[in-house]
N, C-alpha and C positions, 0 to 999 in steps of 0.2 A: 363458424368462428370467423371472426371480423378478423378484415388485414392486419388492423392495429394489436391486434390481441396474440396473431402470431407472431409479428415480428418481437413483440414484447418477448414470448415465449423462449423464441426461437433465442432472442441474444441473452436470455437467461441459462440458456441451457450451455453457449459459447461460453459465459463467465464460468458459470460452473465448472465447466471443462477447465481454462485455464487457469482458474486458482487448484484446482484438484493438482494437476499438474505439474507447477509449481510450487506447491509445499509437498507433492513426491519426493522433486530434486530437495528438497530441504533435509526428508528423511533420509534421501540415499547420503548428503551429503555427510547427513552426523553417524549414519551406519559407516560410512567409509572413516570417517576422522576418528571415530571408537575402536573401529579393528584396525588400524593404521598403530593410533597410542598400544593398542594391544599387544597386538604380535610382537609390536619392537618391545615390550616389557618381556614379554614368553621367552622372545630370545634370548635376550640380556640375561635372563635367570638361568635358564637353563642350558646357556655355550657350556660349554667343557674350557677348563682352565685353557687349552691349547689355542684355542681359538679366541679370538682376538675382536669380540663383537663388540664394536661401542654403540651408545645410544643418541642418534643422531636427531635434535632437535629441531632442523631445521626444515624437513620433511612432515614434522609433528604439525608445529608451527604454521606452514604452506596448510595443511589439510582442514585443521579448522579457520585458518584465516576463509577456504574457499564456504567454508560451514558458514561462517557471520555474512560473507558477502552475499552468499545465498538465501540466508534468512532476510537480509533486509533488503532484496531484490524481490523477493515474494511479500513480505511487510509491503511496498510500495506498489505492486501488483494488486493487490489486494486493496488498498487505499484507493489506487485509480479505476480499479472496478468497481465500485461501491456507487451503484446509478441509480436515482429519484427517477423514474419514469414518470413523473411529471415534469422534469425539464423534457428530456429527450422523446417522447412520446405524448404529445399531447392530446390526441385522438383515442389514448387510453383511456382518458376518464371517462367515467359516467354522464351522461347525458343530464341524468337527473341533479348531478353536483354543482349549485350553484356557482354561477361565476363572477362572486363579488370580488373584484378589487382590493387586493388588500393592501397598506402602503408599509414598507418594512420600518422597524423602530428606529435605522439612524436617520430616515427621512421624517419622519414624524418627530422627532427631537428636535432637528435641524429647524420645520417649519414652527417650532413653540418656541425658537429663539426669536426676542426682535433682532427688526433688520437696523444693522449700524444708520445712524442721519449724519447723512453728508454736512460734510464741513464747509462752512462759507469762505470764501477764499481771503484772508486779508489781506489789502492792494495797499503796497506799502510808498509814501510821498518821496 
């Protein structure tokens, strides 16, 4: 196995680990914010008149707030791991894959514009 082939490997198997990881924390997150709304309902229903249990939103609130910040911390996770190992690796390709040139479309638009012609200067008496 060629160096290029493992390192490829190698930081595939890093990604994976860290997005697995990371939308972990996302499940524990909404398992925690579901029995958090939970319990505080369980209670609420079943205090005894004597007791005096209100239902505190603001704890609710905090738990899935920590839910959304966690999902779109892993959303962005996930977005910044997303690697073309053709930039990062170029010693992966195939030997046999030609290396034509190619010029991206807004370069190619750019060059099927004429070039502006310069203005003559009028020199005023």
């Amino acid at each position: 196995m060629s160096a290029a082939k493992r390192d490829s490997s190698r930081l595939d198997k890093y990604v994976t680990a860290i997005r697995i990881f990371v939308w972990a924390s996302v499940a524990t997150a909404l398992t925690a914010a579901y029995s958090v709304t939970y319990t505080i309902s369980a209670v609420a229903y079943a205090a005894s008149p004597t007791l005096a249990v209100s239902r505190d939103k603001v704890l609710e609130v905090l738990q899935w707030m920590v839910l959304g910040f966690s999902a779109l911390f892993a959303i962005s996770v996930h977005k910044l791991t997303q690697i073309d190992d053709s930039d990062i690796l170029p010693a992966a390709k195939s030997a046999s894959t030609p290396t034509k040139r190619s010029i991206p479309p807004q370069t190619a638009a750019k060059r099927a514009l004429p070039r502006p012609v310069a203005r003559q200067r009028k020199d005023s008496l």
